[in-house]
N, C-alpha and C positions, 0 to 999 in steps of 0.2 A: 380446649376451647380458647379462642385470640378474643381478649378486652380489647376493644379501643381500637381498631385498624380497620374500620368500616372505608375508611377513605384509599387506604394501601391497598385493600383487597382490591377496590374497586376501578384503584388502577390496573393492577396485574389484572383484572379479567377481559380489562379494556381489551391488553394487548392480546389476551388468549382467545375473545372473538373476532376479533379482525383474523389473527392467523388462522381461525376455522372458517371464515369465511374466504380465505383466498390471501390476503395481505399480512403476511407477515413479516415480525417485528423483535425487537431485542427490548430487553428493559434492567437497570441494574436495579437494586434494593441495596442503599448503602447506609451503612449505620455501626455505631460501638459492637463491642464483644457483647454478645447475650441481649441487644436489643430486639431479638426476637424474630430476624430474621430469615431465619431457617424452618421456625415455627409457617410463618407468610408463605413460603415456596411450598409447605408441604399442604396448606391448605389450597393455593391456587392447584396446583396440582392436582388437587382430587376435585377439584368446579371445571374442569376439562371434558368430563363426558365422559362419551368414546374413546378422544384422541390420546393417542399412543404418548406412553412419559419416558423418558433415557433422564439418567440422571446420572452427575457425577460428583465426588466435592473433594476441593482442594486439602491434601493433607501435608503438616509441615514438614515431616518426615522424607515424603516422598517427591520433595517440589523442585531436584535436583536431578530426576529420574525422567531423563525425556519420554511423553507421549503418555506417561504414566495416568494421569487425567483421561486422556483421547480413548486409551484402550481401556477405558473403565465403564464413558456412557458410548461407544460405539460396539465396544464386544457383539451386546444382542444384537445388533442386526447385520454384523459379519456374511450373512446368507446373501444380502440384496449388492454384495460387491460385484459380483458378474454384472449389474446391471448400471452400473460406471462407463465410460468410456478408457477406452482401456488404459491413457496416460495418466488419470484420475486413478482408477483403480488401483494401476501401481504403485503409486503414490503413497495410498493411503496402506494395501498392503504391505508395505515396507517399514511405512512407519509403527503398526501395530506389529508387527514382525513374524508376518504372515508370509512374505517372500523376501528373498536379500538383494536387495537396491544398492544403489551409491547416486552420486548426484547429486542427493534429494533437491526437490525445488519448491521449495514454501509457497509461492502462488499456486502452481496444480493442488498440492498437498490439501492447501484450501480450498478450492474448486471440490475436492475431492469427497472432503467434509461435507461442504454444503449435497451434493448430489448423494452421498449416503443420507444422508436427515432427510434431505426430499423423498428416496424412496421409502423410508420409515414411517415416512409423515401420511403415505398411504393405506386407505384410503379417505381415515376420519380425522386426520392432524398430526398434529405433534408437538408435545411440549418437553422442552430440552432444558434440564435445571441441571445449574452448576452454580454450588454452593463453596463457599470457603475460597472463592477466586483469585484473593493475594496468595494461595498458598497452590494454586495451580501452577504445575510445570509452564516453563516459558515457551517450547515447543506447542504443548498442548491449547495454552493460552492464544497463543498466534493463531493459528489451526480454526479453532473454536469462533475468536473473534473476527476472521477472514470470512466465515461462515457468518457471522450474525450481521454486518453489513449488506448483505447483499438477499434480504430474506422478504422482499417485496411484492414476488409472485408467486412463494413457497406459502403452503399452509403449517407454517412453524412456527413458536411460537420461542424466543430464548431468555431464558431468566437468569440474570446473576446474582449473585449475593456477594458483599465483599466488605470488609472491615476497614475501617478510616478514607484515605483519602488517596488509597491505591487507584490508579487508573483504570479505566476498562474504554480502551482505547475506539473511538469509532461510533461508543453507542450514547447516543446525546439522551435520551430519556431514563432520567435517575427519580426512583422514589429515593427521598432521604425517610429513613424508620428512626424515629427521635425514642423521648420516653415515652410512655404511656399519657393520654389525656388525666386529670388529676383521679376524674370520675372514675375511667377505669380504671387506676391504681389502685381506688379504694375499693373498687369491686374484686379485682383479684386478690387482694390480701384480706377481702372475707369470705373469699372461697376455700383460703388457705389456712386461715387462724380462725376462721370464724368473727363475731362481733369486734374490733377494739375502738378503744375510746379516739375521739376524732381527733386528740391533740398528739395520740401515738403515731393514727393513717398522718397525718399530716408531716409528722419530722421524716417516718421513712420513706415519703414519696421526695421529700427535700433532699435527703440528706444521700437519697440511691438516684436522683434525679429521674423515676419514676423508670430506670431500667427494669424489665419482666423479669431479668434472671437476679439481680441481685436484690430485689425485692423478694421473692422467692425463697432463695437461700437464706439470707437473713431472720428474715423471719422462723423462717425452720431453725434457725441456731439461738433466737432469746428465748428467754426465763419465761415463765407462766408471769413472775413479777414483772419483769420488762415489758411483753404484751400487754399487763393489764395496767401501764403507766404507773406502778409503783418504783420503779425503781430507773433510774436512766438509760439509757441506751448508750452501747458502748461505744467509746470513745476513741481512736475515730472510726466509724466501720469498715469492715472490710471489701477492696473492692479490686476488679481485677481477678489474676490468679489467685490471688489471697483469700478472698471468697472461698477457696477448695483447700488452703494449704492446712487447716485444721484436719481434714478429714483424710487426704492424703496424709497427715504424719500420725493419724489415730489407725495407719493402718498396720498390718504386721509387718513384719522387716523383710519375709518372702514375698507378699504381696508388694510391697513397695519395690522389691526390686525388678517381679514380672512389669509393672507399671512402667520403668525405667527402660525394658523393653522393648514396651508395646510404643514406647513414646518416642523412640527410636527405630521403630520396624512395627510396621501394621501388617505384615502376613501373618497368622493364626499361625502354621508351622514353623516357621523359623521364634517365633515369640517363645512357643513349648520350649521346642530342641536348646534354644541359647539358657533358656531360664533352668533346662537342666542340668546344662553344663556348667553355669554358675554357679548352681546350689552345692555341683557336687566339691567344687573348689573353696568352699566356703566353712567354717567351722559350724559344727551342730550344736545350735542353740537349745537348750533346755525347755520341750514344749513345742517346737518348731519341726513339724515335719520338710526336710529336706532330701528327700529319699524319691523313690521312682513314683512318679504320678505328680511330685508337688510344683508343678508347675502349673496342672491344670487345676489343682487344690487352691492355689496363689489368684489364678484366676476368676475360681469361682468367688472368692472373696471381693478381688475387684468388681465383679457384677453385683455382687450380693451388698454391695455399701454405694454401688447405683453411681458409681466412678466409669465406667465399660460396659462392652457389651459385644456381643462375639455376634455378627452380621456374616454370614457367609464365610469364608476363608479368613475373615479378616478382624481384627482388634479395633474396634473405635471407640473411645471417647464418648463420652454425652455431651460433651462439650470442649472444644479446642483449650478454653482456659485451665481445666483439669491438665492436661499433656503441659500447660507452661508451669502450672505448681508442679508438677513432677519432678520436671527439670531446676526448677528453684531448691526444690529439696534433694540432690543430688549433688552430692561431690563432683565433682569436675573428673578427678582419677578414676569415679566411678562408670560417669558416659564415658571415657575411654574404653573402659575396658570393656562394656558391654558393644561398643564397635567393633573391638578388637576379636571379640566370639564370637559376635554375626558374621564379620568377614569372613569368619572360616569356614562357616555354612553355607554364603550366598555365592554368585556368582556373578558377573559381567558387572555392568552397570551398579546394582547393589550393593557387591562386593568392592568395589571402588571407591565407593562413596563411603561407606563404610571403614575402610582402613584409612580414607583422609579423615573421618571423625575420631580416628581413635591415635592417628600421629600427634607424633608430638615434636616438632623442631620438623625441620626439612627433611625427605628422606625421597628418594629418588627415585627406588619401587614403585612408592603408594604413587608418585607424580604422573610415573609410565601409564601404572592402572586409568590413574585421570585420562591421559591422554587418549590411550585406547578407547576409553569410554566415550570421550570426545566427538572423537571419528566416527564411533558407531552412530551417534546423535547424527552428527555432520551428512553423514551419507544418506540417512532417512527423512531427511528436509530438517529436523531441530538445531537451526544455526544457535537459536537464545542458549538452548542448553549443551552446548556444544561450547560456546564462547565462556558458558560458568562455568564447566568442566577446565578449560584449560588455563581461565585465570587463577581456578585453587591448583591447576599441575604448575602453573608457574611459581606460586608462594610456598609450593611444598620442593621445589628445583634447588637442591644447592650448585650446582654451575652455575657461574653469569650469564654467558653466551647461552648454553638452553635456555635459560628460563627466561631472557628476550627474545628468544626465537618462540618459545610457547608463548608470552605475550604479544608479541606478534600476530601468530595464529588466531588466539582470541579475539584479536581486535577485528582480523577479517570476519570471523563466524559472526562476532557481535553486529557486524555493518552488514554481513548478508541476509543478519536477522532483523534488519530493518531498527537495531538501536544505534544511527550516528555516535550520539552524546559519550556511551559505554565504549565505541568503537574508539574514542578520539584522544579519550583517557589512558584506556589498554596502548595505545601505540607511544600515547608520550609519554608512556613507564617503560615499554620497548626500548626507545628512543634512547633513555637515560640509562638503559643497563646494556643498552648494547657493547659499550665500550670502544674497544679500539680494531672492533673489525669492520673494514671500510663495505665489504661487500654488503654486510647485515643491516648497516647504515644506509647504505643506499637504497635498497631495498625499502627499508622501513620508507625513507624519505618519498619513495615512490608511493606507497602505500596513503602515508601524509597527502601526497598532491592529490589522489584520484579523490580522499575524502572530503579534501579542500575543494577543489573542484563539483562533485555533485552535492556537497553541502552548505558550503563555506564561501569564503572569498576568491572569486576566479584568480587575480592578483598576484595574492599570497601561492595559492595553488600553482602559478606559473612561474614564481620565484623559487620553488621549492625544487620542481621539476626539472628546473633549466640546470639545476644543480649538475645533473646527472649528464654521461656522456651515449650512451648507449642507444641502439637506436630508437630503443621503445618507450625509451623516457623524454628522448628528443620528441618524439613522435607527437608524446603524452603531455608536453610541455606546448608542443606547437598546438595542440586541440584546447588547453588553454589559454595560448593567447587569442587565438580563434574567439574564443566565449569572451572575452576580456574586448577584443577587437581590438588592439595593438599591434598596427601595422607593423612596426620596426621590428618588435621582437619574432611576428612570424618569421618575416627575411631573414634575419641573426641567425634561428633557429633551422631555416630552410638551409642556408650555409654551411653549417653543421653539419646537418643529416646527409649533405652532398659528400661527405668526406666517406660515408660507411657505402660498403657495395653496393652495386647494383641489385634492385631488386622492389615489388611493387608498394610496400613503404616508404623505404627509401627515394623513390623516382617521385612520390606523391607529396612527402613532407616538404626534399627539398622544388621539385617541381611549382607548388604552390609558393615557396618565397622567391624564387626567382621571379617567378609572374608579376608578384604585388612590386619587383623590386624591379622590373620594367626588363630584365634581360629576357633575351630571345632564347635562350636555352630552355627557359622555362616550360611554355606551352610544348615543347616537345616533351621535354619529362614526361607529365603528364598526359599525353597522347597515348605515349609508351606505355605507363600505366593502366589507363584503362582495357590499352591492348590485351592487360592481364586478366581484366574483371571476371570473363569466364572459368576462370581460379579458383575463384575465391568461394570459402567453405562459409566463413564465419561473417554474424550480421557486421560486426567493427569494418573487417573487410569491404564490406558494401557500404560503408557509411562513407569512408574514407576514400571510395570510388566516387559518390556521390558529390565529397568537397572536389576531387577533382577536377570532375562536368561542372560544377559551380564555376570555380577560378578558371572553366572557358568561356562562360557565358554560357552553355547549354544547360539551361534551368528545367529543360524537359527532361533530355537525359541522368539530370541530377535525380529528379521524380523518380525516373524507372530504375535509379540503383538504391534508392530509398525503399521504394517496394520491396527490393530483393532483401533489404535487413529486414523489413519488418516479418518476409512470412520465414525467413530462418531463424528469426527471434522466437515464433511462435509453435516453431516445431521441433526447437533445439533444447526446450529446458533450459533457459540464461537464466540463472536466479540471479534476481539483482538488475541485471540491463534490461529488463524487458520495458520499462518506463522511460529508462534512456530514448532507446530504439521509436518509441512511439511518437517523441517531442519530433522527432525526421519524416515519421509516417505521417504524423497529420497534421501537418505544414505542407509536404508533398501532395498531399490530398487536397486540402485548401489551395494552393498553386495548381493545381490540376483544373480547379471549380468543381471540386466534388464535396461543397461544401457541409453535408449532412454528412457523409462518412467521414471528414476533418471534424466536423461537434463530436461522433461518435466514438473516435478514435481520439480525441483531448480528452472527452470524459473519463473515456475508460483512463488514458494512461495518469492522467491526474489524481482519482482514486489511488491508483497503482504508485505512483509517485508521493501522496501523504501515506500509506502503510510503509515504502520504506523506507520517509523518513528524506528524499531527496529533496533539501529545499530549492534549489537551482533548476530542477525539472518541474515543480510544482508552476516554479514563475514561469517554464517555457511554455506550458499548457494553458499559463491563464493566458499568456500573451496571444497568444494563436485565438484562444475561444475570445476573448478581444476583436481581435483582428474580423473573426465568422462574424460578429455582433454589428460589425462595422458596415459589411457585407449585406448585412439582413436591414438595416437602418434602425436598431434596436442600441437608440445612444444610452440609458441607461444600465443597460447590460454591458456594453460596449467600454461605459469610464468607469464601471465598479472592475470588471475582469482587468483594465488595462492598469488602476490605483493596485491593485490586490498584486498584479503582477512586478509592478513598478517596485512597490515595498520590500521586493523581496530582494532583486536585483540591481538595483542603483546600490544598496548599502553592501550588496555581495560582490560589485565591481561585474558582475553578467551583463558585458554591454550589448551581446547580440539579444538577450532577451528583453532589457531595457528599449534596444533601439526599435523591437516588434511591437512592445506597447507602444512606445510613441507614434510608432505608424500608426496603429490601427485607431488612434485617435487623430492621428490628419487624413488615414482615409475617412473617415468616418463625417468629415467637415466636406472630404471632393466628393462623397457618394449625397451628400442630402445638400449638395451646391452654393458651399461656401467657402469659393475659391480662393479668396482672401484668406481666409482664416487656415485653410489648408497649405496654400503657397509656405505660410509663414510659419507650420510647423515644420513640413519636410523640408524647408528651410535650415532649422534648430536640428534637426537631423541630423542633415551632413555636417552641422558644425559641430556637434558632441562628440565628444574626444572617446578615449578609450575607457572601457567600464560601463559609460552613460552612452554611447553609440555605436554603429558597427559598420566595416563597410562592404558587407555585403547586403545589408539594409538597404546604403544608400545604390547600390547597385541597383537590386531588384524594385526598388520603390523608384527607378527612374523614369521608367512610362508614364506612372502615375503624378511623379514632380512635373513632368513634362506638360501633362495635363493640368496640371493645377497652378501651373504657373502662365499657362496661355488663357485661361481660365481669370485670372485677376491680371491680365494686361500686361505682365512683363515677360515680351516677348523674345528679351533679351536673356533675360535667365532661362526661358524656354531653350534658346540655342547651345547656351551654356551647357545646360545639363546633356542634351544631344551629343554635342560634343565630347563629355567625360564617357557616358554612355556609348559611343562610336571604338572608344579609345576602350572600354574595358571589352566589350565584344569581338573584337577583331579576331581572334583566334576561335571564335564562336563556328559550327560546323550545322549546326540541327538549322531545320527549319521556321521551328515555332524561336526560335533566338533570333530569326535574321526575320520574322514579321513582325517584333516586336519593336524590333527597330524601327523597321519599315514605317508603324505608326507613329512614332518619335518625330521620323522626318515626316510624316505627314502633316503631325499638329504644328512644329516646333518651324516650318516651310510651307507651311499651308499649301500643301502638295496632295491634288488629288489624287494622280499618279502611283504615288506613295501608299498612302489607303491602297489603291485598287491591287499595290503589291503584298502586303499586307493579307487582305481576304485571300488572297491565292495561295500565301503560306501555313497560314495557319493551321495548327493540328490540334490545339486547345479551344473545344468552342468558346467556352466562357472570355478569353482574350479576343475571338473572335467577333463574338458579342457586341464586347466595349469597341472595336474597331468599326463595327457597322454602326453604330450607334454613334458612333462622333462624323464616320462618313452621311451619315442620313442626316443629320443636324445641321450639313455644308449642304450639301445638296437642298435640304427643305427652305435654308435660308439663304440660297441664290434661287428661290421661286423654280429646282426644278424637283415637283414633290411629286412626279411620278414613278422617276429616279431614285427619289430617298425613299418609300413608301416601302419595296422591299426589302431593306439594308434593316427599316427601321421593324418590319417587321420581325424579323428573324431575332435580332437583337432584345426584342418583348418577349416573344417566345422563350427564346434562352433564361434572361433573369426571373421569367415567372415560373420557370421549369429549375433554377439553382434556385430559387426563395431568395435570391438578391431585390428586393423589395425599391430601394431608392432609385438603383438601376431599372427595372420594371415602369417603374412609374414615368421615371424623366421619359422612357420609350415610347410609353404607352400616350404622353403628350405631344409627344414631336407628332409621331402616327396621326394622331385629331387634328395636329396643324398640319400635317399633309395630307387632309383632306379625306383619312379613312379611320371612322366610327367605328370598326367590326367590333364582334363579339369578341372578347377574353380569348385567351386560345384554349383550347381543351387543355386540362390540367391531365400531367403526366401521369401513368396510371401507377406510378408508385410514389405519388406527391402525399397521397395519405398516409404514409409509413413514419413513424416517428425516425432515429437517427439509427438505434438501435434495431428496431425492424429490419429497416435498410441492409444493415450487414447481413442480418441471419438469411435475405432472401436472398442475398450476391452469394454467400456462401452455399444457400440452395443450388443455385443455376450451377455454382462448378461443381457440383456433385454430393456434395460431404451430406453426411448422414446426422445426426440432431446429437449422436453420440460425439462427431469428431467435430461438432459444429460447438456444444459444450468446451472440449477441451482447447480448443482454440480461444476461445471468448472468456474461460474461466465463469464458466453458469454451471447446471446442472442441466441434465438432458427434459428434464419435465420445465426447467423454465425454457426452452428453446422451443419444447413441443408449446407451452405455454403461448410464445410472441406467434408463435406460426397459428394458431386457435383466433388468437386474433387481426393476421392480417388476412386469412382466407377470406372473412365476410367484407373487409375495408376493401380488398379486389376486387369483390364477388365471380370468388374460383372457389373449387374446393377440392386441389390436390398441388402436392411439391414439383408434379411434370407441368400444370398450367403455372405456377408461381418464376419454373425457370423459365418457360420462356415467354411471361413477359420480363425478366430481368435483361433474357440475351436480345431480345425485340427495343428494349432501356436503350443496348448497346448498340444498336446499329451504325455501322460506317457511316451515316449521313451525319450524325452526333458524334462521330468521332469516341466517344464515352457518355456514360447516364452523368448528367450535371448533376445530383443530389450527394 
């Protein structure tokens, strides 16, 4: 029976009917050892109904043991794998060790989670309790909570429990479980003792601060005189392990030592087998059966003194704090050796861990064991426990050089498992024991810059890098000055890179500093270069195709080799880059005006970008959903994403991301027509030096300075920027580059001409748009408004079909002053789709199935079946053939692309 937690239940049921009704939710329950916890989980758990309960709970024992957790509440419903998509599927079979993987990729891995629980969660719920959370595997852990983020339109329900002030990363709604109210204190210690006097209820709710378990115990341990206030209450009570250390040392000396097993290895077999091996090494004590069977004799004792309790295959505990008096009461030579006699029983993983608990000093074996174990983790998606496996094979390494090459290794596992901090520590112990091998230094040092760079100081990161001669740290060195935007050092390093062969790196790193460094060699480079694109396997490859259509001016072509990272990111298994990759996709997207699939595709990589842990991509996402906010004429969306971004990147020296916020707060001044105010940030723009600006910013924002500086009257700065803008385009080949211009000199020359070349070029409606839209505003205001009338229309059309709102509006007035009222235009028949909808119905139209449309998006196949449920009626269709074509209908040549 639970005293006192009317309010606790009443949260956990909260969340257990939302998830039966559709909306599910996570929730931790955090509190001391023995506050009752565990007791909360198993009551919620049975007010569930119907719905189906998995449960798991972290054990200390086994918290080294990747997936150990995962394959504990996922076993039962091992049956519903088949109905995974199949990069999910393998995922998760690899990691329970149902098929042999490598790779692994911790985002499918969790994708893969969440899509088992969904099918579990069929057809009346699902409540998912994992108790003892700090003592969860770190694989498992990830896994679990990748899965409870994303439980919105799952009927799941996920409960944690976890002691003190351990993280449970992702899930903001915490019941804190404190002591008991004083009432019910005094009610459960007279359900226990019966009657006592109020001055006795009173010190032991004080002096246990009204903890359930140590209230409990206690009082099972005084005097009839102590209960009945004759005599004091001992001084000072016991609390903690302590609580049980009486009863563990009132136990026999065979039971104590099964205990020492069990507290060490929770399998039921291996507990017997070790405790017989023991006994039999052991001298026969007078009284003490040590002979065949007393291990299970030892055991029974432990059950029988209500310390254990044998649950399936396995030994547990009544309580975690019981396993810590164990280990209090235990020789230190003692848990060695009882490591030393499981290792010889167990195997793989168990056995590893197992002979590191029982080393003593460094030993090179045990370290091997680590590492093998390692890789096994490593290959099954558990970087976390991959990264702890080899920082104990490095402290058990007597070589120097190994055992910074295993810290090393760590440090990548720990950064793939999405822990920088761990990552950053493990390499500057690398670092310092590397010693005097210059290759393993540089190495490390490269290691250092990429962490430096997606987490750290672009700067610092670029300094570290430049170190290096090679071309892929030239490379790596030049894609931080890039983010830094420090013109000089790209050139230096473009210099550089020109010395090492030919080849489509090579022609691209140094290509680009030639460019910025005004030599005519350059734009060939890079011509050459992309000559290669069709190459290229890997998304880096395409991204780096991508800067080189940039540094020509083709901002279209940069789009289309963006595309090509993102869908090799998403069918490649990149653990790790995949948040990178997206910060290019939906900028791309947004440059495109497909502004919903740029919110949709920030969201996602942003999520993606706090799990692991990249702060420098966090701020590329907010700056971008910025920039959409600016777009839409939503300024307080607009200066919260742009401050949030800003924060993170001025102090990291990330001037390209920096100089994206700053834009999208002076677009944000030229789209609701405060040309003033906007002149004179993309002003502050170009003048921001390296870190705090970028100049490919001030590239691409030259249309828009152009505008916004004819805009507040200086006409003169108009030409100005034309002119920079003239000069960086020249080597420009696309067409949507050379109408870009074309509007340049339109506004910046007040040249109709210009305009009319312009709409002829154009191949992005959305730039199209703004083009008719500035031409119809000339024409309406030299009085010829039959002329602008259709410029102005098209232009309405467009921004009420991208949800560019400020844009819309200005159109929708010019239209009224050239003399045409009409109706709104019909809204596009996919304007009701949220951002997310959006994708899953593009993905319809090319074909993919709800299975491969999951594993792409990282959802499960019922929340895909889910968004498609509800945008059937928002259509009013009701099948995936009508949903594609009105997507490829979205597409039609005359639009060029769906502007959403």
């Amino acid at each position: 029976m639970l005293y006192g937690r009317s309010a606790e239940i009443s949260a956990l049921d909260e969340v257990i009917v939302r998830a039966r009704e559709g909306s599910g939710g996570a929730v931790v329950l955090r509190g001391e050892a023995g506050a009752g916890k565990t007791a909360l989980l198993d009551a919620a758990a049975a007010r569930g109904g119907a719905m189906r309960v998995l449960r798991t709970t972290g054990v200390e024992s086994e918290s080294d043991l990747a997936f150990a957790a995962l394959h504990q509440v996922l076993w039962p419903v091992t049956g519903s794998l088949d109905a995974l998509p199949e990069p999910q599927r393998d995922a998760v079979s690899t990691a329970l060790g149902l098929a042999a993987g490598s790779a692994g990729d911790r985002f499918l891995l969790g994708a893969g989670v969440l899509s088992l629980l969904a099918e579990a969660a069929a057809p009346d719920g699902l409540i998912c309790v994992v108790d003892d959370f700090q003592w969860v595997d770190r694989a498992s852990a990830d896994a679990l909570l990748f899965a409870a983020r994303r439980l919105g339109t799952e009927r799941i329900a996920m409960l944690f429990a976890v002691r003190g002030d351990v993280p449970v990363k992702g899930v903001p709604l915490t019941v804190d479980v404190r002591g008991l109210p004083e009432s019910a204190a005094a009610e459960l210690l007279e359900s226990r003792c019966g009657g006592l006097p109020a001055h006795v209820t009173r010190d032991l709710v004080t002096l246990t601060r009204a903890n359930p378990l140590a209230l409990g115990e206690i009082a099972a341990r005084l005097t009839p005189a102590q209960l009945a206030g004759r005599e004091p209450l001992p001084e000072p009570l016991p609390g903690g392990a302590r609580l049980f250390g009486d009863r563990v040392a009132a136990l026999s000396a065979s039971a104590r030592l099964v205990a020492l097993v069990a507290a060490v290895e929770a399998d039921l077999d291996q507990v017997l087998r070790a405790a017989d091996r023991l006994f039999a090494e052991q001298p026969v004590r007078p009284g003490e059966n040590t002979g065949a069977g007393a291990g299970r004799v030892a055991l029974a004792e432990l059950e029988g003194a209500g310390l254990a309790e044998v649950s399936g295959m396995s030994v547990r505990f009544r309580h975690p704090l019981i396993r810590s008096a164990v280990h209090e009461a235990a020789a230190p030579a003692e848990v060695r050796r009882v490591h030393a006699v499981l290792a010889e029983l167990t195997t793989d993983d168990r056995r590893a861990w197992h002979l590191a608990g029982a080393a003593l000093g460094q030993d090179e074996q045990v370290a091997a064991a680590l590492v093998t174990a390692a890789e096994r983790a490593r290959d099954r998606g558990g970087y976390g426990a991959a990264a702890t496996a080899l920082a104990r094979a490095a402290e058990l390494t007597p070589e120097p050089r190994t055992r910074a090459v295993r810290l090393k290794d760590a440090a990548v596992a720990a950064w793939l498992g999405g822990r920088p901090g761990q990552a950053e520590s493990l390499l500057a112990e690398a670092r310092e024991r590397a010693g005097g091998d210059a290759a393993l230094a540089m190495e490390i040092a490269r290691l250092r810059g990429r962490f430096e760079l997606n987490s750290g100081n672009a700067a610092e990161a670029m300094r570290i890098l430049a170190a290096g001669d090679s071309l892929d740290m030239l490379a790596d060195a030049a894609e931080a000055a890039s983010y830094v935007g420090d013109t000089a050092a790209i050139v230096e390093l473009g210099r550089r890179a020109a010395a090492h062969p030919e080849g489509f790196l090579r022609d691209t790193v140094a290509g680009i500093g030639l460019t910025l460094d005004g030599d005519a060699a350059g734009p060939g480079l890079l011509r050459r270069a992309l000559g290669r694109a069709g190459e290229l396997e890997d998304a880096a490859g395409h991204l780096w195709a991508a800067a080189a259509a940039s540094y020509l001016g083709e901002s279209d072509l940069a789009t289309e080799m963006v595309g090509r990272a993102g869908q090799v990111a998403r069918v490649s298994g990149m653990t790790g880059q995949l948040p990178v990759v997206l910060e290019f996709v939906a900028t791309a997207e947004r440059i495109a005006g497909r502004l919903a699939r740029s919110q949709a595709v920030s969201e996602e990589g942003l999520e993606l970008a706090r799990e692991a842990g990249y702060e420098n991509t966090v701020a590329a996402h907010l700056a971008n959903l910025a920039v959409l906010a600016a777009l839409r004429g939503e300024e307080e969306s607009c200066r919260r994403h742009a401050r949030e971004a800003l924060a993170i990147a001025v102090p990291h020296r990330v001037g390209m991301r920096a100089g994206v916020a700053a834009y999208a707060l002076a677009l944000l001044d030229l789209c609701l027509g405060r040309h003033a105010a906007a002149h004179d940030r993309f002003t502050a723009i170009v003048a921001a030096g390296p870190g705090a600006g970028h100049p490919t910013v001030v590239w691409r924002s030259a249309p828009d300075r152009v505008e916004a500086a004819v805009g507040a009257g200086d006409d003169a700065g108009a030409r100005a920027v034309l002119a920079a803008y003239e000069q960086w385009s020249k080597h420009a080949a696309t067409a949507e580059s050379h109408a870009l211009l074309a509007r340049c000199r339109g506004l910046a020359e007040s040249s109709e001409d210009a305009f009319a070349e312009a709409l002829r070029l154009h191949t992005n409606p959305f730039e199209a748009a703004r083009t008719a839209l500035l031409l119809g505003e000339r024409l309406r205001r030299a009085q010829r408004p039959g002329e602008a009338r259709a410029h102005l229309r098209m232009a309405w059309e467009t921004f009420e079909r991208a949800g560019a709102r400020p844009w819309a509006r200005r159109a929708q007035d010019e239209l009224r002053a050239a003399g045409e009222s009409g109706q709104a235009p019909p809204a596009a028949v996919l304007d009701a789709l949220t951002p997310q909808e959006l994708r899953i119905a593009g993905l319809v139209a090319d074909g993919l199935s709800s299975k491969q449309i999951a594993a792409r998006l990282f959802l499960s196949p019922r929340t895909v079946e889910y968004h498609l449920y509800k945008i059937y009626p928002k259509l009013g269709i009701g099948s995936r053939t009508e949903l594609a074509r009105l997507v490829v209908l979205q597409k039609a040549p005359v639009a060029g692309d769906d502007m959403l």
